[in-house]
VOBA-1610 file (N, C-alpha, C; in pm, whole numbers, padded with zeros to 5 digits, always signed):
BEGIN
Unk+00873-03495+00564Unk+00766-03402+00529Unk+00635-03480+00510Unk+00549-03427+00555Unk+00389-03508+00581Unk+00330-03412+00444Unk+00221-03548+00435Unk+00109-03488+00275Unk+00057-03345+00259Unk+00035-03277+00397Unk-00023-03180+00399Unk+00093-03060+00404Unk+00208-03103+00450Unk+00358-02975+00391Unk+00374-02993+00232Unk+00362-03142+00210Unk+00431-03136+00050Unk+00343-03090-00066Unk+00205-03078-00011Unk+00075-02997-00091Unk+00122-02822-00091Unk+00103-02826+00046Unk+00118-02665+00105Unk+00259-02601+00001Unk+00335-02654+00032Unk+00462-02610-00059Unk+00447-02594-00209Unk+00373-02697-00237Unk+00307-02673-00376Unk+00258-02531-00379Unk+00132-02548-00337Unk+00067-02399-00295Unk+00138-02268-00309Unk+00286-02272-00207Unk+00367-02186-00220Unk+00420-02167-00350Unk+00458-02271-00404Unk+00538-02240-00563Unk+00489-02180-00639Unk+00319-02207-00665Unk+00211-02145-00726Unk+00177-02033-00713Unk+00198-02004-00549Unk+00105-01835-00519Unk+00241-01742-00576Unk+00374-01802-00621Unk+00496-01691-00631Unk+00503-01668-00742Unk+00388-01758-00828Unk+00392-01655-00994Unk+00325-01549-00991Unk+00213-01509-00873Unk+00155-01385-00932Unk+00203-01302-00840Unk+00388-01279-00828Unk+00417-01196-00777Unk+00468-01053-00884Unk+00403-00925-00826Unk+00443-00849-00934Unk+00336-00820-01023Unk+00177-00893-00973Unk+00108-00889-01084Unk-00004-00864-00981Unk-00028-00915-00882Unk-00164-00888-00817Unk-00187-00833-00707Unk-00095-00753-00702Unk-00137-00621-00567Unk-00234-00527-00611Unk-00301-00494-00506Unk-00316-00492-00347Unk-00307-00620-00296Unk-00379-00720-00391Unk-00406-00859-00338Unk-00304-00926-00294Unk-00308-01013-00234Unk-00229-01129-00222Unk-00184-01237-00278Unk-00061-01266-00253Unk-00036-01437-00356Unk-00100-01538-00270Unk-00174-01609-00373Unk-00234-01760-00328Unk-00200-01860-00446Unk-00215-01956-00405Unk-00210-02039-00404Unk-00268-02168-00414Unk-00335-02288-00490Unk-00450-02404-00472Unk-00419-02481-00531Unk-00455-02614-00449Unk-00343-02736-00507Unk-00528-02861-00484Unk-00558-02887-00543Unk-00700-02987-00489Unk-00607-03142-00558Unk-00639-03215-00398Unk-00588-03394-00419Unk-00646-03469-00385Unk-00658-03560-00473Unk-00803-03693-00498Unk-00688-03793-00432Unk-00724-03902-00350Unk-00641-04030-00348Unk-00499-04003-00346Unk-00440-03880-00278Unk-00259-03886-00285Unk-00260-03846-00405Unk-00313-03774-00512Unk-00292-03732-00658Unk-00341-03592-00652Unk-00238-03511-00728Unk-00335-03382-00760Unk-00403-03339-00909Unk-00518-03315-00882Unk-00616-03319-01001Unk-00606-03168-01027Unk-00585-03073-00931Unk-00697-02954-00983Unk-00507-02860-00934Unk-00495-02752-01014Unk-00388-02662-00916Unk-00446-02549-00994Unk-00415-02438-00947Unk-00451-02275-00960Unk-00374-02170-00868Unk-00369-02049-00904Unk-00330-01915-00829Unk-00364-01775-00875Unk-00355-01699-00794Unk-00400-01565-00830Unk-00309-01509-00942Unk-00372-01492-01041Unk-00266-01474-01167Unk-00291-01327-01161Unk-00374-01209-01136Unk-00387-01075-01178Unk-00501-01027-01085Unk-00465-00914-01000Unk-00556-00842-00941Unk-00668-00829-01037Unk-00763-00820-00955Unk-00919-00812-01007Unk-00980-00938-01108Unk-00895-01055-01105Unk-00926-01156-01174Unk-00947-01266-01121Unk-00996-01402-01123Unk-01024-01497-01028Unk-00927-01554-00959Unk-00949-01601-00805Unk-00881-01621-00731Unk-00799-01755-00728Unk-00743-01796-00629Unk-00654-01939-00689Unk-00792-02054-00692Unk-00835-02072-00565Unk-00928-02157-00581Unk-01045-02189-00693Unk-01106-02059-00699Unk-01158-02093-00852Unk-01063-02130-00988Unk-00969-02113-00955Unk-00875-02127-01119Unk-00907-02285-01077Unk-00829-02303-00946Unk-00811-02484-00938Unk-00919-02597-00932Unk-01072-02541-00895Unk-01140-02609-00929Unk-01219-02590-01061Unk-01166-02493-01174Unk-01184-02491-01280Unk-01118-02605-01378Unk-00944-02605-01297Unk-00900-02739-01405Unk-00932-02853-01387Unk-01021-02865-01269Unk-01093-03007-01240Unk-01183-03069-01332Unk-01256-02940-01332Unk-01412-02889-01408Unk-01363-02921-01558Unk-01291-02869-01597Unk-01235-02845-01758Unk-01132-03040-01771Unk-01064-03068-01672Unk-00997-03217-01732Unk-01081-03347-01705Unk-01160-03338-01632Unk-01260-03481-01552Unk-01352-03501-01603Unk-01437-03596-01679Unk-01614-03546-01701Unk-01657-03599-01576Unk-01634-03695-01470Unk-01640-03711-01358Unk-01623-03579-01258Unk-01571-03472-01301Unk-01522-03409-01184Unk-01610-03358-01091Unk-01746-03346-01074Unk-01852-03340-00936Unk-01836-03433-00869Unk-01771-03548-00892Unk-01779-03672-00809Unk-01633-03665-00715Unk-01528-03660-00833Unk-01387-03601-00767Unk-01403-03543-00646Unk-01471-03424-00690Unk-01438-03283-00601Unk-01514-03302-00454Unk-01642-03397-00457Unk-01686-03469-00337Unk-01624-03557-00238Unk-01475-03615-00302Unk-01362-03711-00247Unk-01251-03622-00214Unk-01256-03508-00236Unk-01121-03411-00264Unk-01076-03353-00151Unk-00940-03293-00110Unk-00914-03214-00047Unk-00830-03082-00123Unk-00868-02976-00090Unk-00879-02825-00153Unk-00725-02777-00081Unk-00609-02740-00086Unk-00510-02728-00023Unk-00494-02575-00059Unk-00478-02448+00018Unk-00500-02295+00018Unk-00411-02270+00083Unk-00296-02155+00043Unk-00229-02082+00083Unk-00238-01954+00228Unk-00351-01912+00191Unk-00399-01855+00262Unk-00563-01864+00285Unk-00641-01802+00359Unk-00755-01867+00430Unk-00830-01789+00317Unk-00962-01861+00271Unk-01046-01884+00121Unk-01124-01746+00214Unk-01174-01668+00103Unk-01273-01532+00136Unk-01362-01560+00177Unk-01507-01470+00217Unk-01588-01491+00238Unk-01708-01396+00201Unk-01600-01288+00156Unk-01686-01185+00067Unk-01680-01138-00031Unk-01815-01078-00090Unk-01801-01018-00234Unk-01736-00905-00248Unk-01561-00903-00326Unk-01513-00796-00399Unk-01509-00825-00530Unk-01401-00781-00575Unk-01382-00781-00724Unk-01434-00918-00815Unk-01388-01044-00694Unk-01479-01213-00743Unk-01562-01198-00676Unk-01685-01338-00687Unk-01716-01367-00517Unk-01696-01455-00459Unk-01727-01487-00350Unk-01639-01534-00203Unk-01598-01646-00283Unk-01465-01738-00214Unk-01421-01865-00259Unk-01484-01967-00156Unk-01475-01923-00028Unk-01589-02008+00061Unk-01691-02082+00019Unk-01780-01970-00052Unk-01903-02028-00113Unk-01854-02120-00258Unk-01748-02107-00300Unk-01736-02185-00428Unk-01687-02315-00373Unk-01647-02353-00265Unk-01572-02443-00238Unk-01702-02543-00174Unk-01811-02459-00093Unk-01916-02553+00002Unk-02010-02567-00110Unk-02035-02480-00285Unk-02081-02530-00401Unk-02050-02681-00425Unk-01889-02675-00422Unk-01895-02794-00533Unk-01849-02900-00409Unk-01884-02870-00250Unk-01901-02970-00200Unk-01750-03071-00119Unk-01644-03014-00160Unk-01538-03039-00101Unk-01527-03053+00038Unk-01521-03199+00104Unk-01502-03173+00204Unk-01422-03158+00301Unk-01242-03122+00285Unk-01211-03109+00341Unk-01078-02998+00311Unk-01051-02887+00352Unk-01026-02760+00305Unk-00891-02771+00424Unk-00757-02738+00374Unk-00627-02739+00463Unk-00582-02596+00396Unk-00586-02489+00538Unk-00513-02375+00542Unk-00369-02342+00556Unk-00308-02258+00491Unk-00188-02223+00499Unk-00171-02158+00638Unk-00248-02005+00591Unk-00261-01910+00741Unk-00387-01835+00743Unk-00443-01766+00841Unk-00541-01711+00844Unk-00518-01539+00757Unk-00649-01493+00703Unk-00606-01326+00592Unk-00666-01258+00690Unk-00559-01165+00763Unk-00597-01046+00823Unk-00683-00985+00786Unk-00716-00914+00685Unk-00789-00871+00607Unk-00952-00858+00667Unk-00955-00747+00737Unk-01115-00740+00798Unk-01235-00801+00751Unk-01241-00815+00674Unk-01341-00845+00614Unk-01340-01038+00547Unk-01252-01082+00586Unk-01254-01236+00600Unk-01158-01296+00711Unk-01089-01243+00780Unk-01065-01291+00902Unk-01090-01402+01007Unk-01066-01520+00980Unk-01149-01612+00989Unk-01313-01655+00940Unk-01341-01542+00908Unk-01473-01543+00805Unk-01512-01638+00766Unk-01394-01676+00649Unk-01415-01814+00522Unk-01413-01923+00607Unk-01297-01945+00757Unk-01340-02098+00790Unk-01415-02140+00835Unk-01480-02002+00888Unk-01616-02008+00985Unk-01722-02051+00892Unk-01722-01999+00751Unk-01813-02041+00714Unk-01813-02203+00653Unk-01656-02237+00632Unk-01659-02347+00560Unk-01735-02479+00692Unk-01674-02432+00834Unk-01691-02512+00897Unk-01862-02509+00922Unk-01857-02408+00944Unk-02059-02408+00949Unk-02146-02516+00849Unk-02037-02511+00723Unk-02112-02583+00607Unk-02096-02703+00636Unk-02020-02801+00750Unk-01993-02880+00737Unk-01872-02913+00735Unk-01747-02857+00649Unk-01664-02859+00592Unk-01523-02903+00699Unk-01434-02977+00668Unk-01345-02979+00810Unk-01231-02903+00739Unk-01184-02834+00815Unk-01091-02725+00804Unk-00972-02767+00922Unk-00847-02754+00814Unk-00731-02762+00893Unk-00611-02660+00890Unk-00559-02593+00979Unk-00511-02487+00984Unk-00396-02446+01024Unk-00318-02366+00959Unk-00141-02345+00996Unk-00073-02467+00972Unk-00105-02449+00800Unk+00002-02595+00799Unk+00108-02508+00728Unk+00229-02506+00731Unk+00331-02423+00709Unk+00284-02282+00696Unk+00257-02251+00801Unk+00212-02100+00848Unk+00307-01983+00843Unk+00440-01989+00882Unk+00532-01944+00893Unk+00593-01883+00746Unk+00576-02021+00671Unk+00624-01961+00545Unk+00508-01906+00404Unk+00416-01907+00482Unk+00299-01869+00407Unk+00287-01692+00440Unk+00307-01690+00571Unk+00313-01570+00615Unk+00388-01480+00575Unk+00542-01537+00551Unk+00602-01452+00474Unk+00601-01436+00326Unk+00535-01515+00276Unk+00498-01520+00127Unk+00460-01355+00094Unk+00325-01352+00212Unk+00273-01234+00179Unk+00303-01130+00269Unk+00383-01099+00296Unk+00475-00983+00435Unk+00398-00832+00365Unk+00417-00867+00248Unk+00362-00688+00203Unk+00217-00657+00195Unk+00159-00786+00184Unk+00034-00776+00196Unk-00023-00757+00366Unk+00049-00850+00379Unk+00000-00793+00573Unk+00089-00685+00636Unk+00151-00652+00590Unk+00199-00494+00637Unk+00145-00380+00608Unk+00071-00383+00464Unk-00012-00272+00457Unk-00179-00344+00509Unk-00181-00425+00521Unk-00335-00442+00644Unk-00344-00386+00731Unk-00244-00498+00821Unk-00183-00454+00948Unk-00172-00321+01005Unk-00039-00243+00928Unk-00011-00173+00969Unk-00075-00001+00862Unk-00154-00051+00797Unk-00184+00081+00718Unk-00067+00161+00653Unk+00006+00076+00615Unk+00168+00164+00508Unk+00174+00015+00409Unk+00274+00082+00291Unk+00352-00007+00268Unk+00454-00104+00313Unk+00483-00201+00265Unk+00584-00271+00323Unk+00779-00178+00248Unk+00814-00181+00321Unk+00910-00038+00282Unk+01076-00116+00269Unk+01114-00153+00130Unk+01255-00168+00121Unk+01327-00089+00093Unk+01427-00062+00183Unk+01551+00035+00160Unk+01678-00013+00071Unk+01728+00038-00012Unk+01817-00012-00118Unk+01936+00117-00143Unk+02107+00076-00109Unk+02191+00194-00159Unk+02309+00081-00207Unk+02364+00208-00228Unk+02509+00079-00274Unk+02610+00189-00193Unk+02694+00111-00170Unk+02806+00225-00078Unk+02935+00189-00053Unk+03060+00242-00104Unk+03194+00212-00086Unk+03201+00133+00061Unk+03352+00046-00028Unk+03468+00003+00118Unk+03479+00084+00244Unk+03469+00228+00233Unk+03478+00279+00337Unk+03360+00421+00390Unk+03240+00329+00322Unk+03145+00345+00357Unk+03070+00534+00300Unk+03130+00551+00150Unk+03036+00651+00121Unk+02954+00614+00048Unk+02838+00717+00041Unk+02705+00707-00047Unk+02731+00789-00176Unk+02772+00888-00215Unk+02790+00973-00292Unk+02946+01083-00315Unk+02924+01154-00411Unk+03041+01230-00410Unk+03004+01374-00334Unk+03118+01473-00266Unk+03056+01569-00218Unk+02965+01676-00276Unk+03027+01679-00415Unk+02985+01805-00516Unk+02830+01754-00566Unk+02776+01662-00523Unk+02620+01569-00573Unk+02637+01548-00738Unk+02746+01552-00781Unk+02801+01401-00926Unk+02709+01305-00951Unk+02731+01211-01025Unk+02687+01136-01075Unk+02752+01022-01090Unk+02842+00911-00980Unk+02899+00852-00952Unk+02894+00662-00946Unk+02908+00580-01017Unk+02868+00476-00982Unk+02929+00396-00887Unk+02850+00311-00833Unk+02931+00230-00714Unk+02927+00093-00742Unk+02858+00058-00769Unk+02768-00071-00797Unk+02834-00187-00878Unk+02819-00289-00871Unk+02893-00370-01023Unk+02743-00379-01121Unk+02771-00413-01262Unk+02696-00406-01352Unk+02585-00538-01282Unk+02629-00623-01235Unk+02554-00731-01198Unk+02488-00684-01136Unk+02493-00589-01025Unk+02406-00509-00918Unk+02265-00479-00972Unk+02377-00372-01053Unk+02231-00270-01093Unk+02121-00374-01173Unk+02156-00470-01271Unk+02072-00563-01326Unk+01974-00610-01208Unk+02006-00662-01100Unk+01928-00720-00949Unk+01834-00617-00973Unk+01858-00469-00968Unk+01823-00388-00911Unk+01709-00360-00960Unk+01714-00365-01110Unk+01621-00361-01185Unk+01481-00447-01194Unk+01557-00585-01200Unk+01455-00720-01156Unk+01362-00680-01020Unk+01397-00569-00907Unk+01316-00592-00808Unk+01244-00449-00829Unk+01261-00381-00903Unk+01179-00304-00946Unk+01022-00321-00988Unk+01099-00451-01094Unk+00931-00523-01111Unk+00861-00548-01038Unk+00930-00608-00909Unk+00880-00690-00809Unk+00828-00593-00729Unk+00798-00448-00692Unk+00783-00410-00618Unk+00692-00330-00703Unk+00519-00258-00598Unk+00450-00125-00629Unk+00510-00030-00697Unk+00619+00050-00616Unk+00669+00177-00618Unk+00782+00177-00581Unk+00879+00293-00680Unk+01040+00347-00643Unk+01006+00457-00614Unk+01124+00499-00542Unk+01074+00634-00388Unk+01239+00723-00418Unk+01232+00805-00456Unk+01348+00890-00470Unk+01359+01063-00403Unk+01471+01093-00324Unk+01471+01259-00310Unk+01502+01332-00408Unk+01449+01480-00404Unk+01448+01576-00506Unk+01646+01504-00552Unk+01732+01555-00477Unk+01869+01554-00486Unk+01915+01437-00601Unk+01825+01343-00555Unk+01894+01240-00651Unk+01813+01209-00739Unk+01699+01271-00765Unk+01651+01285-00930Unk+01758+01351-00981Unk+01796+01479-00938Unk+01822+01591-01016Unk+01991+01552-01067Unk+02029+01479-00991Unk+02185+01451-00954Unk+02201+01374-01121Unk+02086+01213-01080Unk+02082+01087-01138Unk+02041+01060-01264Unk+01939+01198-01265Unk+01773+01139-01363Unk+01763+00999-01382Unk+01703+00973-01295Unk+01677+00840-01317Unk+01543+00796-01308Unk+01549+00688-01422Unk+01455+00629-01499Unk+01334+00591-01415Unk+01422+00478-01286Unk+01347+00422-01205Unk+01216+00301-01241Unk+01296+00246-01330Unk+01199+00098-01418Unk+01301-00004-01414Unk+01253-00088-01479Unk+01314-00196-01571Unk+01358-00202-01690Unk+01461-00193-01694Unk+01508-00184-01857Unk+01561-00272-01917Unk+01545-00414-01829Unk+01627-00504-01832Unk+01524-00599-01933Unk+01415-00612-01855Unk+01251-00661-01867Unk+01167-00524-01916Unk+01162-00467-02029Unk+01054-00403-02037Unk+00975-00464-02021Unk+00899-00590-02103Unk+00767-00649-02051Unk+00697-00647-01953Unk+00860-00626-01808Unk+00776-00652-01737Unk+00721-00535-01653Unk+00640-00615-01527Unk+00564-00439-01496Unk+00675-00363-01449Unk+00587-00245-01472Unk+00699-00133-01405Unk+00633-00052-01317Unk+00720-00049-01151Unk+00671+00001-01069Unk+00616+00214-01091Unk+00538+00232-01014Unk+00506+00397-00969Unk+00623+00417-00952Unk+00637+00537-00967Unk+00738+00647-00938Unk+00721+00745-00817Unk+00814+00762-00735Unk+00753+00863-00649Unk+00879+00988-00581Unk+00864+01105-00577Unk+00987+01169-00555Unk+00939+01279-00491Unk+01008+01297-00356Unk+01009+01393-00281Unk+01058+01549-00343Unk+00963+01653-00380Unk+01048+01773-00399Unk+00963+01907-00306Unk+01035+01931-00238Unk+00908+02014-00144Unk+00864+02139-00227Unk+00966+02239-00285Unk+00936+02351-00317Unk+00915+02333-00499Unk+00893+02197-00575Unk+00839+02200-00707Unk+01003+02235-00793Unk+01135+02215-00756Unk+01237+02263-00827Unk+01286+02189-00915Unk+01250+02103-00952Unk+01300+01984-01046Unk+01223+01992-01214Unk+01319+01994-01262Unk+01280+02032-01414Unk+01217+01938-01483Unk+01138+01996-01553Unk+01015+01890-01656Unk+01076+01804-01766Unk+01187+01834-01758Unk+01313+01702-01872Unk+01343+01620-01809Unk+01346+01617-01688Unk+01389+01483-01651Unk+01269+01355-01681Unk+01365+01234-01633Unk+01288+01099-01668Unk+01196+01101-01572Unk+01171+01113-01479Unk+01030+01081-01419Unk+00909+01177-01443Unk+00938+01279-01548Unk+00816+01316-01576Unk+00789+01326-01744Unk+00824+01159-01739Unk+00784+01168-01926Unk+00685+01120-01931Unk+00622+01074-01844Unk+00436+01052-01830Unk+00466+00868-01873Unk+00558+00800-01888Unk+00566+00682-01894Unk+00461+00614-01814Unk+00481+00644-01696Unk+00406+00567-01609Unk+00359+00664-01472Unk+00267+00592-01386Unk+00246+00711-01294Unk+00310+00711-01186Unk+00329+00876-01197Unk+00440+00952-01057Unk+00406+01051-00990Unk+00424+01029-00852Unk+00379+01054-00735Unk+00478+01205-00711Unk+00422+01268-00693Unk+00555+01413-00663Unk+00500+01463-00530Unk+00542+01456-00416Unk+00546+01485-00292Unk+00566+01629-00248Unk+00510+01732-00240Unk+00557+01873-00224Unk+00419+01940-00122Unk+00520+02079-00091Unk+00407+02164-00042Unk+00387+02308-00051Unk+00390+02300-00235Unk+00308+02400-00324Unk+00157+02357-00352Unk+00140+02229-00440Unk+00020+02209-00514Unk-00004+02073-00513Unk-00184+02048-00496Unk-00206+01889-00532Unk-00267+01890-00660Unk-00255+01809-00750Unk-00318+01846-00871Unk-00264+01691-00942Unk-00349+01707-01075Unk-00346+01576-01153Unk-00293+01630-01305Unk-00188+01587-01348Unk-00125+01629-01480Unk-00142+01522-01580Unk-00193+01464-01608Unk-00176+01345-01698Unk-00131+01205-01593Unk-00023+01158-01603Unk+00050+01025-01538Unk+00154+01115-01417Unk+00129+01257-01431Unk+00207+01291-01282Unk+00091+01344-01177Unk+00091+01302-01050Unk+00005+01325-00952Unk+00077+01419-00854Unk+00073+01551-00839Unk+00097+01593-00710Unk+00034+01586-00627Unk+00138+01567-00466Unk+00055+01544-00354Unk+00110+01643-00250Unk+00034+01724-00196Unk+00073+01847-00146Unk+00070+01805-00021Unk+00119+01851+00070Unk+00171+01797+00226Unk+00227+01973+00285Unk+00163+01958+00423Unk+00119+02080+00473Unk+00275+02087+00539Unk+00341+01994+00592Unk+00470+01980+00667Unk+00564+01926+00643Unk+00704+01971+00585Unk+00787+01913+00515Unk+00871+01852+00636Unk+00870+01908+00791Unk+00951+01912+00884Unk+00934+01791+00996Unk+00813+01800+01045Unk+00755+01647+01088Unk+00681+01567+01053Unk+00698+01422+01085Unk+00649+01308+01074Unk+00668+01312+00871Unk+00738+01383+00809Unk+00731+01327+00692Unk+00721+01161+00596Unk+00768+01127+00706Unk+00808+00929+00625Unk+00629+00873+00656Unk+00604+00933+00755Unk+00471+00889+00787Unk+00319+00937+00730Unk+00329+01037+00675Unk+00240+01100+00582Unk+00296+01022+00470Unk+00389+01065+00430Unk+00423+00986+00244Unk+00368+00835+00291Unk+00408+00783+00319Unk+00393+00619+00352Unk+00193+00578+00373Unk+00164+00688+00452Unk-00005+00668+00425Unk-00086+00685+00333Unk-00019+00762+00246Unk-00041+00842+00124Unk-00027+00735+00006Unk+00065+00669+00034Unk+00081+00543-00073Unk+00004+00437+00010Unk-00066+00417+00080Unk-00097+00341+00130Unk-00248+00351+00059Unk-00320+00510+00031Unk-00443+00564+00029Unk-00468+00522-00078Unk-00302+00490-00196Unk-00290+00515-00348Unk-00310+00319-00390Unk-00328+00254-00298Unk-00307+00118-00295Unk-00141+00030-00307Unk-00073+00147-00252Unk+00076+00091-00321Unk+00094-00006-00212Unk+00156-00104-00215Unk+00157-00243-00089Unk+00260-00238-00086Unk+00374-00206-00174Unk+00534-00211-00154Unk+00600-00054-00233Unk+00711-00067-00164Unk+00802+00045-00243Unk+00967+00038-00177Unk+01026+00055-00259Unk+01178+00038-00270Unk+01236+00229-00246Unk+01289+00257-00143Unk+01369+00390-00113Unk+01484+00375-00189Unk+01525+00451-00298Unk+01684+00421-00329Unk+01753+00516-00246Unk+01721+00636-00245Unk+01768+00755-00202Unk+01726+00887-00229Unk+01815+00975-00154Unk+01941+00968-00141Unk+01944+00951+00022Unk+02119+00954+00026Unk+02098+00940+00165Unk+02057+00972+00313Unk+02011+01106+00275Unk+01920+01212+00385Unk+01721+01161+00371Unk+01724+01126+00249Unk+01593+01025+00235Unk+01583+00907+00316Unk+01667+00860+00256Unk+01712+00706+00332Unk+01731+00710+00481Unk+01788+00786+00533Unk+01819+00827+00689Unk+01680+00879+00747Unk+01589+00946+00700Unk+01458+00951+00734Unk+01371+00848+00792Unk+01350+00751+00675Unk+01283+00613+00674Unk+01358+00530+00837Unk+01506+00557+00810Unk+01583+00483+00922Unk+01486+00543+01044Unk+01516+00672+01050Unk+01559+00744+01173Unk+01383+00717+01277Unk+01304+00703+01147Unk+01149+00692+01211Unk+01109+00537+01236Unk+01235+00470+01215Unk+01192+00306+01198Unk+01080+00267+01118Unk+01018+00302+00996Unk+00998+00296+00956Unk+01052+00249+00837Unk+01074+00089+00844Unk+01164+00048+00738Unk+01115-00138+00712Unk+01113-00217+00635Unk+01072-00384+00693Unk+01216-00460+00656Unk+01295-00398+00535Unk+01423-00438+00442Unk+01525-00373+00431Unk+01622-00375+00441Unk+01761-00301+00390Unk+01832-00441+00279Unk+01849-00380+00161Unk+01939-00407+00071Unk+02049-00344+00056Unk+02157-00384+00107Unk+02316-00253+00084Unk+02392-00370-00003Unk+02438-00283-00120Unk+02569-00358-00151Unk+02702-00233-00128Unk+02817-00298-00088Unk+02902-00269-00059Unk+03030-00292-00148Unk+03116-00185-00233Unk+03172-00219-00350Unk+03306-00244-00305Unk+03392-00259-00362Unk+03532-00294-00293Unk+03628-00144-00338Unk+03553-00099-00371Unk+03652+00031-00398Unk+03671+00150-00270Unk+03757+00224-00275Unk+03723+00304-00160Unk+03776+00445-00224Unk+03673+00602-00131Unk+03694+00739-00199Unk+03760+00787-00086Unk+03751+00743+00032Unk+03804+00860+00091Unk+03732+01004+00129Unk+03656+00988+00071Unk+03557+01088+00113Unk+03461+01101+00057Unk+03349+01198+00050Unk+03236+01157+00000Unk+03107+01204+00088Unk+03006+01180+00072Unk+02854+01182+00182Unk+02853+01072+00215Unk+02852+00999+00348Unk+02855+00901+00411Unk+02737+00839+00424Unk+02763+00716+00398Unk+02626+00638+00364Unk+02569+00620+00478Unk+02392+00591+00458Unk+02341+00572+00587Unk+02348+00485+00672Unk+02297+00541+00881Unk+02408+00457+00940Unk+02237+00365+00981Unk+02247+00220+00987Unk+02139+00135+00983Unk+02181+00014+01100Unk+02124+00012+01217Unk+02141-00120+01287Unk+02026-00253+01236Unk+02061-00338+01248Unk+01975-00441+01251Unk+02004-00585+01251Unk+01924-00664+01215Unk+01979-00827+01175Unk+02008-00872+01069Unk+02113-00901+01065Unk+02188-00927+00921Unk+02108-01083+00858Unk+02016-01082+00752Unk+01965-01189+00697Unk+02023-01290+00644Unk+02144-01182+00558Unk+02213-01273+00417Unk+02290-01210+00396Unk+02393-01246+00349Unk+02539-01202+00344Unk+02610-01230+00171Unk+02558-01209+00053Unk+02588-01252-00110Unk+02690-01188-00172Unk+02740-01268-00249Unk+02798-01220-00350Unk+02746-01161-00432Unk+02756-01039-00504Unk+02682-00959-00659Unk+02801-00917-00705Unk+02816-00998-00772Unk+02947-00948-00915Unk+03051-00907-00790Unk+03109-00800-00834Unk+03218-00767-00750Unk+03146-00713-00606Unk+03071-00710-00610Unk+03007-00622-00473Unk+02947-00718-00365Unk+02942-00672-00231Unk+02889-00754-00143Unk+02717-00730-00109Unk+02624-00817-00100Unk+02512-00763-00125Unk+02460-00818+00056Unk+02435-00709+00113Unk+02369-00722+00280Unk+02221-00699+00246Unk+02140-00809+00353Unk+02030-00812+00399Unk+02001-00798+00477Unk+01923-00666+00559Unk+01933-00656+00710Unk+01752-00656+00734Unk+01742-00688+00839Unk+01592-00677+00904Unk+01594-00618+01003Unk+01496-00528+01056Unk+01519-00468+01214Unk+01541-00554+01300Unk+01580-00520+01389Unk+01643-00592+01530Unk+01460-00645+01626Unk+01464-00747+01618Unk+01316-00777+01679Unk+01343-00778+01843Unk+01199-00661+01890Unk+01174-00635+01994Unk+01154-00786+02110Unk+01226-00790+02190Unk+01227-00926+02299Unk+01084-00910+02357
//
């Protein structure tokens, strides 16, 4: 591994604490090294708050009384490519050709219209030598949800069920059935945090009531709520409308604002549904969301390819009958153990 992977990786370790904390934005990352030493490190700790690079040439600023002189010898190591415009901060470009750094090593370039090569253009204009796609690959996937809702104007969309030995989703009578091992559902919870938004059908609110948080981590954040009910039939006792947090109700009676519940009225329950909801959270800033179900939900998302993740665990028990879980082709990622259950990772099948 060369100086500029074993920085970059740094970078990476850094940009994965503010996961869960700074969407829309992106995780970054900033590692600044004097002489083979690193003086300065930083990352995006909280949407709307300063970016990695300013954090990292802040601990320069704050440990050196030398540090203008440092930062003139320095190289600036970035996860992803430094801004170039004024949002919520301003640009990191300009903070970096401030304090004079001359030589700036990119992770990957930020889709993101509005700095798109922008920042190197400007760093290089300043002078500045800029080096680029140094572990690109894994920088890229750092931020998959962030460039999926660029990119593609949706969220980045994980699908999540648990489903018997012989492959059901549920009981016929719509029960209240567990499948899962206790270890599961704990996972399950942890990526709750990790994600914008949980995405549920009328059926399996009403079945489940379910919470759809963390209960494991209150502290930590807890994603939107969001639940398909077309005709408004779901009763005001259940858990997703205790105003905890805000929830998205998908129908096509009424749009309206209740406190922490948002209805969103939708003219067509029949086509392109996955694709309206999905823009709709897209409009709402949500960058990720987790489908649990149910499985006529879940088969939707499939059926429109509209999907980036499948999480299935698979329990060792078997019913014999049941609603048959959804049917999903793709590339198998990872293959785990979870407590008693088998935990699959699938990705779509990539186009040749």
């Amino acid at each position: 591994m060369n100086d500029h992977e074993k920085y970059m990786r740094r970078c990476l370790e850094l940009a994965a604490l503010g996961a869960g904390f700074v969407s829309p934005n992106p995780m970054v990352g900033a590692v600044i090294v004097h002489q083979h030493k690193i003086i300065g490190e930083g990352y995006h700790q909280k949407y709307g708050q300063p970016h990695a690079e300013v954090n990292a040439i802040k601990t320069v600023l704050e440990r050196f009384s030398n540090a203008a002189d440092l930062l003139k010898e320095a190289t600036i190591y970035v996860s992803l490519e430094p801004c170039a415009h004024f949002g919520k901060t301003p640009p990191c470009a300009d903070l970096i050709i401030k304090n004079q750094i001359p030589k700036v090593v990119v992770g990957c370039r930020d889709p993101f219209v509005q700095v798109d090569g922008k920042g190197i253009e400007k760093l290089r204009n300043a002078g500045i030598e800029v080096i680029e796609n140094v572990l690109e690959a894994e920088c890229l996937a750092l931020n998959k949800r962030f460039f999926t809702r660029v990119l593609k104007q949706r969220p980045y969309v994980i699908l999540k069920w648990a489903q018997t030995q012989d492959q059901f989703f549920a009981p016929e009578d719509g029960s209240q059935q567990w499948i899962s091992d206790p270890l599961s559902k704990k996972l399950v919870h942890q990526w709750r945090s990790e994600e914008d938004a949980v995405l549920v059908g009328k059926n399996t609110a009403a079945a489940d009531n379910p919470q759809l948080n963390n209960r494991y981590q209150p502290e930590a954040k807890q994603p939107k709520r969001v639940v398909l009910d077309r005709r408004l039939e779901l009763g005001n006792q259940l858990h997703l409308f205790d105003q905890s947090v805000e929830t998205l109700v998908f129908n096509e009676v009424k749009t309206a604002l209740e406190e922490n519940i948002k209805y969103i009225g939708l003219e067509d329950f029949d086509f392109y549904l996955p694709q309206y909801i999905l823009f709709q959270l897209y409009l709402q800033d949500i960058q990720s969301v987790i489908v649990e179900g149910g499985a006529k939900t879940l088969q939707l998302f499939i059926d429109a390819g509209l999907w980036n993740e499948a999480r299935i665990f698979t329990s060792k028990t078997r019913w014999g009958k049941g609603i048959k879980a959804p049917e999903i082709s793709g590339e198998v990622q990872e293959n785990l153990n979870s407590g008693n259950d088998q935990l699959s990772i699938l990705y779509p099948t990539k186009k040749p």
